[in-house]
C-alpha positions in Angstrom: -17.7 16.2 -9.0 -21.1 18.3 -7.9 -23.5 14.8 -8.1 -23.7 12.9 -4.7 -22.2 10.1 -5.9 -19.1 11.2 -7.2 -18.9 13.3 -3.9 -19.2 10.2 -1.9 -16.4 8.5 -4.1 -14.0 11.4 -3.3 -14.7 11.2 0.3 -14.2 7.3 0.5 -10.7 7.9 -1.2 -9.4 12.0 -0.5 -10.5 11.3 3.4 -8.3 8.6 4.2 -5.5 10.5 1.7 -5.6 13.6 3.6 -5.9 11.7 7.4 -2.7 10.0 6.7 -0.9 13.3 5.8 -2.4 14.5 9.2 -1.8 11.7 11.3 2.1 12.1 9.9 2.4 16.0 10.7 0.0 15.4 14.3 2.1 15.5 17.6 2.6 12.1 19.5 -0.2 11.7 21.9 -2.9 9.4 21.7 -5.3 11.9 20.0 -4.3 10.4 16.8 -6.6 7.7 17.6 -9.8 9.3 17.7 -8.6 11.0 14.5 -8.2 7.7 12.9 -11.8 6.8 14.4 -13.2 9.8 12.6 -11.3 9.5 9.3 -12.5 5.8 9.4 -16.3 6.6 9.8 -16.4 9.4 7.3 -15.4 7.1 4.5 -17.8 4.2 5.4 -20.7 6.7 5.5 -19.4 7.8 1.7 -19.4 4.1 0.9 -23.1 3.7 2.3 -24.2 7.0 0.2 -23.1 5.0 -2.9 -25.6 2.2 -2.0 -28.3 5.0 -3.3 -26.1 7.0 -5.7 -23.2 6.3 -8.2 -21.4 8.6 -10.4 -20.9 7.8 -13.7 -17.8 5.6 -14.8 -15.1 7.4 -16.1 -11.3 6.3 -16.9 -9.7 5.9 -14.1 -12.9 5.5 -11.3 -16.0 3.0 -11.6 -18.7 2.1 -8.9 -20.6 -1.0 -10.1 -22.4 -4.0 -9.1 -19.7 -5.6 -8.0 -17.3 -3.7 -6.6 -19.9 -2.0 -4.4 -20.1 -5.4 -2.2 -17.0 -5.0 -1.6 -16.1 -1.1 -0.9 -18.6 -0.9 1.9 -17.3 -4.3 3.8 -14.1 -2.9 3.6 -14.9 0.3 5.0 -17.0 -0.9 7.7 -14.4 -3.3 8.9 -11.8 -0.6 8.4 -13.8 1.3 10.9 -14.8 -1.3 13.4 -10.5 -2.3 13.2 -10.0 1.0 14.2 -12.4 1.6 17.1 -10.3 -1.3 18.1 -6.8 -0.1 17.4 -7.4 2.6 20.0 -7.7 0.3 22.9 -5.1 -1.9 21.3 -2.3 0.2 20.7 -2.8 2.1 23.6 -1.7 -0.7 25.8 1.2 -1.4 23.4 2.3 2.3 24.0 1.9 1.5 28.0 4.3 -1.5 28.0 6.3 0.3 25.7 6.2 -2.2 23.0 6.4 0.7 20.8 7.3 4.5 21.3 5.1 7.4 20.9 7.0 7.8 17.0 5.6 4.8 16.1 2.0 5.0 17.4 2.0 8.1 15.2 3.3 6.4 12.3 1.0 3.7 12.8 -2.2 5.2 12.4 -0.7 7.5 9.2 0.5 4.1 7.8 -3.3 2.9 8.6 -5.1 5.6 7.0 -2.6 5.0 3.8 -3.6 1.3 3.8 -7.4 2.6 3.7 -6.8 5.0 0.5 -4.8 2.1 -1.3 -7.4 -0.7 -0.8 -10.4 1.7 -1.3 -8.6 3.4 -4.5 -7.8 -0.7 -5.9 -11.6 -1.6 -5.5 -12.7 1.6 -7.2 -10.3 1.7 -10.2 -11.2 1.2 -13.5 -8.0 1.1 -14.8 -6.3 -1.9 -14.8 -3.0 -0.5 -14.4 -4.1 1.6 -11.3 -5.9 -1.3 -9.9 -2.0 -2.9 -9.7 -0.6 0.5 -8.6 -3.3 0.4 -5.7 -2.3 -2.6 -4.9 1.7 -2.2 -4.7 0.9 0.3 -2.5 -1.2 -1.7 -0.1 1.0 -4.4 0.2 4.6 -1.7 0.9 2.6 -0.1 3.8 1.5 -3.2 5.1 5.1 -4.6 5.0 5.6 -1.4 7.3 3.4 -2.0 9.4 4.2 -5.9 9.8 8.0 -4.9 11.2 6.5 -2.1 12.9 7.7 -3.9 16.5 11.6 -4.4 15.1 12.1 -7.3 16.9 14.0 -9.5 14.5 11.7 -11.8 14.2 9.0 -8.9 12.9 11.5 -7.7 10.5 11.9 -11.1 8.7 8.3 -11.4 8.8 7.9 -8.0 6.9 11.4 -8.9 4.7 9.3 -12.1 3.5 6.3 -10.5 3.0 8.5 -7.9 0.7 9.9 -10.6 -1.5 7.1 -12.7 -1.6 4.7 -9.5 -1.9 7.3 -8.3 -5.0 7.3 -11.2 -6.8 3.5 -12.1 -6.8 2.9 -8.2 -7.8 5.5 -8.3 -10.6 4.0 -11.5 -12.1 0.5 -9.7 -11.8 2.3 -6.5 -13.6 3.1 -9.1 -16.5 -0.5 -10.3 -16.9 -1.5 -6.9 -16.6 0.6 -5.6 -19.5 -0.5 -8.9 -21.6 -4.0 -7.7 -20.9 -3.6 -4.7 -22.6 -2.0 -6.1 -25.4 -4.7 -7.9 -26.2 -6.9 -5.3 -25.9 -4.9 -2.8 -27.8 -5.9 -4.9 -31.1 -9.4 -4.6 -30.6 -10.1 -1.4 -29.0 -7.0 0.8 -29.9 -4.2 2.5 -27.9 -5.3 4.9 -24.6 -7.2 4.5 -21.5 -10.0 2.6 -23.2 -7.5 -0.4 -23.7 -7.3 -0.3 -19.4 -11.2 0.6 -18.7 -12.6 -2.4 -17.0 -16.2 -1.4 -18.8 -14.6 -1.3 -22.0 -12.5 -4.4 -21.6 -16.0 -7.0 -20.5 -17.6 -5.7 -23.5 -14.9 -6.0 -26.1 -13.3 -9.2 -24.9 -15.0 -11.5 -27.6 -12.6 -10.0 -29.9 -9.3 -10.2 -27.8 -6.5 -12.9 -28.5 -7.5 -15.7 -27.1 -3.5 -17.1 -26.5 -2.6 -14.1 -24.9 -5.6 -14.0 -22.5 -5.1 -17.0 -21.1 -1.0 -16.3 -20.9 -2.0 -13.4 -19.3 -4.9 -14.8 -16.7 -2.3 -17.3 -15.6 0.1 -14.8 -14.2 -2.6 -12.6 -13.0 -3.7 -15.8 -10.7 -0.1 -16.8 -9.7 0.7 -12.8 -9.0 -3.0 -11.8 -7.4 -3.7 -15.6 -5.7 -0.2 -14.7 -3.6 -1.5 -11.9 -2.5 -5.1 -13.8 -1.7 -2.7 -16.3 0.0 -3.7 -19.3 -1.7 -1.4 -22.6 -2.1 1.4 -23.1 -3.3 1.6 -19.0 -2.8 1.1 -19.0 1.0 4.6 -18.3 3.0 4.3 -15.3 3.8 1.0 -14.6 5.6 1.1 -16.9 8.8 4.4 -15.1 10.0 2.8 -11.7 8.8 -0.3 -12.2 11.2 2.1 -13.6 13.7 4.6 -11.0 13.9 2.4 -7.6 13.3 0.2 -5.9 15.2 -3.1 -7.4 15.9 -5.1 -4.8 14.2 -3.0 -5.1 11.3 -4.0 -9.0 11.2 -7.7 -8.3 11.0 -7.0 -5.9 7.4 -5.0 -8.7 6.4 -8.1 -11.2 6.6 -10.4 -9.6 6.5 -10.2 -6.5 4.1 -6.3 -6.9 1.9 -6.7 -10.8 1.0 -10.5 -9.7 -0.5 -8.9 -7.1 -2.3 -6.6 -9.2 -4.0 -9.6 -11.4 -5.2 -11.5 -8.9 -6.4 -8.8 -8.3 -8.5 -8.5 -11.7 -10.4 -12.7 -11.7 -10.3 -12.7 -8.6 -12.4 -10.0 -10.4 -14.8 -12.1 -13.7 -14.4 -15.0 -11.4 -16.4 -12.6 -10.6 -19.2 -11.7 -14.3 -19.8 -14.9 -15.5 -19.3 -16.4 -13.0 -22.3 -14.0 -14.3 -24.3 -15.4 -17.5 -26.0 -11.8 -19.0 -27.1 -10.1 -17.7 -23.8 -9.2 -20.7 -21.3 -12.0 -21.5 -18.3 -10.9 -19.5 -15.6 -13.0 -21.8 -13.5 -10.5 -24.9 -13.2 -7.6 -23.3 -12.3 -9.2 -21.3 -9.3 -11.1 -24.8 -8.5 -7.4 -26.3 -8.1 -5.7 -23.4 -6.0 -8.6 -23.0 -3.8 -9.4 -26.7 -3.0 -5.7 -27.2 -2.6 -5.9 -24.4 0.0 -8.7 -25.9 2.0 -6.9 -29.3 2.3 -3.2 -27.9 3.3 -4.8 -25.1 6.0 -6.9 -28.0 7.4 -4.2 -29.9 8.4 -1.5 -27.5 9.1 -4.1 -26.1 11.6 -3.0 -29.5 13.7 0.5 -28.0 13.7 0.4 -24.6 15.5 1.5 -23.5 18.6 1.0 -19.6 18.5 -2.7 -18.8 18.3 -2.4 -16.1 15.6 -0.8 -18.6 13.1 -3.7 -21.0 14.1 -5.6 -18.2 12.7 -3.7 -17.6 9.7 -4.2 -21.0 8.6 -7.8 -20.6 8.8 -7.5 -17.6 6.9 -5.5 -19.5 4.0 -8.1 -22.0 4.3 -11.3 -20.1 3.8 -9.7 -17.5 1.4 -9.7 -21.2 -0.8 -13.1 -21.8 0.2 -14.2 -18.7 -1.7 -11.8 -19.4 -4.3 -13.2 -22.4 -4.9 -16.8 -21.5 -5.1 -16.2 -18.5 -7.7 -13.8 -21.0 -9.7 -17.5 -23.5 -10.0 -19.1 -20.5 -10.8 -23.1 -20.4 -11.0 -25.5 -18.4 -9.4 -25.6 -20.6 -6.6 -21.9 -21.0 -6.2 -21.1 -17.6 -6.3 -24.4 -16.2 -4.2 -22.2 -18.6 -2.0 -18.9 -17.3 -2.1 -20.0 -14.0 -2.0 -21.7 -13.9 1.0 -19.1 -16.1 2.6 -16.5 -13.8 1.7 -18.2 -11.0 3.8 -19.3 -13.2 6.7 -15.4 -14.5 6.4 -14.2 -10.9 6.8 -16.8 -9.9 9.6 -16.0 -13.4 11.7 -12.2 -13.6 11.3 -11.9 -9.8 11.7 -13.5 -10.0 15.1 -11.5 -13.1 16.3 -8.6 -10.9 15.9 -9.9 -8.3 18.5 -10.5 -11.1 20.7 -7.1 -12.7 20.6 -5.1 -9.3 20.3 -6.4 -8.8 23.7 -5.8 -12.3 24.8 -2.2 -11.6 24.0 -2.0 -9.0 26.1 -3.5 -10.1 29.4 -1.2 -13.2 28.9 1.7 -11.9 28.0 1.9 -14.5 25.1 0.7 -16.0 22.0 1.9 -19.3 22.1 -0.9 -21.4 23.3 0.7 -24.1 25.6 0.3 -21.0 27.9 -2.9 -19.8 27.7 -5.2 -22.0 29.5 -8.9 -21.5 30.9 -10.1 -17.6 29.4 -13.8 -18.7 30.1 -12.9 -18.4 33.8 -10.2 -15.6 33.9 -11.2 -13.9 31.5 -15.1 -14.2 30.6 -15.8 -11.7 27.9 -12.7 -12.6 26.1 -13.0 -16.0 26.5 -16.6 -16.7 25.3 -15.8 -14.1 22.8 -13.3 -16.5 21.6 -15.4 -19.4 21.6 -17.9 -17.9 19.4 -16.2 -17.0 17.3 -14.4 -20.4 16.8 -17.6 -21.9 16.3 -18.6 -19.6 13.7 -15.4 -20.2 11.7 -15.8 -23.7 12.0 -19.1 -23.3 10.1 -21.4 -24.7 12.7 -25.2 -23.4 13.0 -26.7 -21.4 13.2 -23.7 -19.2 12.2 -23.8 -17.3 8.7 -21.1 -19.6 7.5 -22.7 -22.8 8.4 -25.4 -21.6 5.5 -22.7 -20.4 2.9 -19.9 -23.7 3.7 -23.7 -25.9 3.0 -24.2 -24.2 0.1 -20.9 -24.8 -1.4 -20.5 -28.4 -0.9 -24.3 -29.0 -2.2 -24.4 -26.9 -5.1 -20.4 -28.8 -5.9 -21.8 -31.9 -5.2 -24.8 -31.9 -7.4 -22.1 -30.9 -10.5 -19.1 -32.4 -9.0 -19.4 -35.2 -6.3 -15.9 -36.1 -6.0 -14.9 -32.2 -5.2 -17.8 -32.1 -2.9 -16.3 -34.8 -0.7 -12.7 -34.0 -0.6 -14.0 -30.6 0.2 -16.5 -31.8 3.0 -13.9 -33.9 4.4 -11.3 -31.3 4.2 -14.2 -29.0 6.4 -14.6 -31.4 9.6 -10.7 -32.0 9.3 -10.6 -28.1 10.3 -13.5 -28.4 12.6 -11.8 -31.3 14.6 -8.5 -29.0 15.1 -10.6 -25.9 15.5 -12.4 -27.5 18.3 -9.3 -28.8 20.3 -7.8 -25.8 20.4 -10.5 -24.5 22.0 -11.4 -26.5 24.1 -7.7 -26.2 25.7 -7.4 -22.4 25.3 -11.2 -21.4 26.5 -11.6 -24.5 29.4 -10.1 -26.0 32.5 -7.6 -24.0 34.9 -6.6 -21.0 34.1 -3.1 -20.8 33.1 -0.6 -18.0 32.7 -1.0 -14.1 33.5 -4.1 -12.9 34.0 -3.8 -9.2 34.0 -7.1 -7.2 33.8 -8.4 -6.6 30.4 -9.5 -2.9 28.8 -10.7 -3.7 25.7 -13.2 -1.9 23.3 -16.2 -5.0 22.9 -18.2 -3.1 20.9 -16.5 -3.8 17.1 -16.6 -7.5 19.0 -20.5 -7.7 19.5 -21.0 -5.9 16.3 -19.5 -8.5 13.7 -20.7 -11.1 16.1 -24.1 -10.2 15.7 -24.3 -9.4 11.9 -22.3 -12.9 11.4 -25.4 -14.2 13.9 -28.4 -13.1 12.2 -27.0 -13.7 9.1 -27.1 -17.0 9.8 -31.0 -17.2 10.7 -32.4 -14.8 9.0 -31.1 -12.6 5.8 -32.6 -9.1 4.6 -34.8 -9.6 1.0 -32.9 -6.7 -0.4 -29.7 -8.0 0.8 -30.4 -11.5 -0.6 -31.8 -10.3 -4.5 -28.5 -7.9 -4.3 -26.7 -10.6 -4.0 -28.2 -13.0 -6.6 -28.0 -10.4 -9.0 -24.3 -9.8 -8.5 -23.7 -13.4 -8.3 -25.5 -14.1 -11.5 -23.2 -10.8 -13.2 -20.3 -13.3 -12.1 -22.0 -16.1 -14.3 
């Protein structure tokens, strides 16, 4: 543990491990916050220190080309959610919407969620990968009936059964995994080891890989909350804190993908295996079309959201199912402007709630004149989601329909269409939410605009201009996925 990199990966996962043991012991006062800050920043500047050194891969920890991507999104965005949880949950503590207990059991529970994401991406173990991931979804659960109201608790009791049942499916696959392996490479660790298992796939069982990839996209895709597989996430965003809505879209849904891309690798080195491509094509295009319409349908603005979370998880989905350079350059970058974006239009409409006094958005009317900040806030962000230039995700969305379209016309269309059905209810809801008379409470606002701007402005330049380094980074991971 003496080389800079494998320093760095004990920081990104023993900081947030020993924080949450802290924030548990700590007295109740709000300097728990800061502490979460700190713990939160420490571990994304360990995840940056592995962009210029990695440790070697061992048994149970890998940092590679892939995972990489997605380590240092997730800690940024970990820290950026927390900057904001401090305004956040400080004004939840002020109207008493939860006690001093639970503001200290939130921010442990926090830091907990950080060590079982981070310690999932790292894993290269397959079986601690799915222990990673158990975890992760039990302390969200937590934290999604953290308010005990009883429509919170049925939130987190779906998310429970739903959660249990995708994970034990996923345990299945996993197990079948290693079956096949156990053939080739032999009983141990090395029949677990992600760098073993891509280079000895060839030789693995064909029948049982594709047995196995079928429940690994059934368990993992429920966690990624992809169609049919969907229930529980809209009344999880709903119900749980606002911060706690940002992870899910932005950081826990990603994690759950990177999960059936690294079992994507194994099937796709195995020449007899089933094409993993079709069946993420179907789940992800489904997801597009259902979100886009149930969009229409909503009444509380952070199930709006949740929708549009369903829908652009399938986006990706969809675009690593094609496969490709192109496609998954694509996805790729549209998974990390999707987690920057959506992230931030959380902030935004956790605040909204609580100068309103409401989430259901018959009520909110007019936050471009009460509220300026938060209302324009809002806007842009609904125009970047909705893919319009010159956001990031205008370029990624165009990307994905071309690249399916010169391959696959038909899926390019239903896809296109399935876009501007979401842009048209995107749209209307802001134009009701953002314009006219205000409407409703309009108590002042004390938010933290500074994780705001910041994934504002990344998503922004993203979308005009892109870094050299950051773009041939890309391509190369993107053609590892091909």
């Amino acid at each position: 543990m003496s080389d800079p990199g494998s320093l760095a990966v004990a920081a990104i996962l023993l900081v947030p491990l020993a924080a949450a043991a802290l924030l548990a012991a700590l007295p109740d006062d709000r300097t728990t916050a800061w502490l979460n800050v700190a713990a939160s920043f420490i571990a994304f500047c360990a995840a940056l220190a592995l962009l210029a050194t990695r440790p070697a891969p061992g048994h149970f920890l890998i940092v590679d080309d892939l995972n990489i991507v997605f380590i240092v999104l997730t800690t940024f965005v970990a820290f950026t959610t927390s900057v904001f949880s401090r305004s956040y949950i400080g004004h939840e503590l002020e109207t008493e919407r939860l006690t001093p207990m639970y503001l200290r059991f939130y921010h442990a529970m926090y830091q907990t969620l950080m060590f079982a994401m981070n310690l999932a991406l790292l894993a290269n173990n397959l079986g601690l990968m799915w222990v990673a991931v158990e975890l992760a979804t039990l302390t969200t659960v937590l934290m999604v009936g953290i308010y005990r109201t009883e429509a919170a608790l049925e939130a987190a009791w779906k998310y429970f059964l739903l959660g249990s049942v995708g994970i034990a499916l996923a345990l299945f696959g996993t197990i079948l995994v290693y079956l096949a392996a156990r053939a080739v490479v032999g009983e141990g660790l090395d029949a677990m080891a992600w760098s073993v298992l891509v280079r000895k796939a060839a030789g693995f069982d064909p029948a049982l890989l594709n047995l196995a990839f079928l429940f690994l996209l059934l368990g993992y895709g429920t966690k990624v909350g992809l169609v049919p597989l969907h229930a529980w996430l809209p009344d999880a965003h709903a119900e749980g804190p606002t911060p706690i809505s940002a992870v899910l879209s932005g950081l826990l849904l990603n994690v759950a993908l990177f999960a059936i891309l690294r079992f994507k690798s194994v099937m796709s080195a195995n020449p007899g295996a089933l094409a993993p491509g079709p069946l993420m094509v179907s789940l992800g295009l489904a997801s597009v079309v259902f979100a886009a319409f149930m969009l229409y349908r909503r009444q509380d603005i952070k199930r709006l959201f949740a929708y549009s979370s369903i829908e652009h998880m399938g986006i990706i989905t969809f675009a690593f199912g094609m496969g490709g350079p192109l496609a998954n350059f694509a996805g790729l970058l549209h998974m990390v402007l999707h987690s920057l974006t959506k992230s931030a239009i959380f902030f935004c409409v956790g605040h909204i709630a609580q100068v309103k006094g409401t989430q259901r958005m018959p009520d909110i009317r007019g936050l471009t004149v009460s509220h300026p900040v938060l209302g324009w806030g809002l806007v842009l962000g609904v125009v970047a989601i909705a893919g319009l230039p010159p956001l990031g995700l205008f370029m990624t969305e165009f990307l994905i329909v071309t690249s399916t379209f010169a391959r696959q016309p038909v899926l390019a269309i239903v896809l296109g269409l399935s876009l501007l059905v979401a842009l048209g209810a995107l749209l209307a809801r802001l134009n009701s939410l953002a314009f006219g008379e205000p409407l409703g409470k309009s108590e002042p606002s004390r938010a933290s605009f500074v994780p705001v701007g910041a994934h504002f402005a990344l998503v922004l330049v993203a979308g005009i201009w892109l870094p050299p380094a950051l773009v041939a980074w890309f391509q190369y991971v993107a053609r590892l996925l091909s």
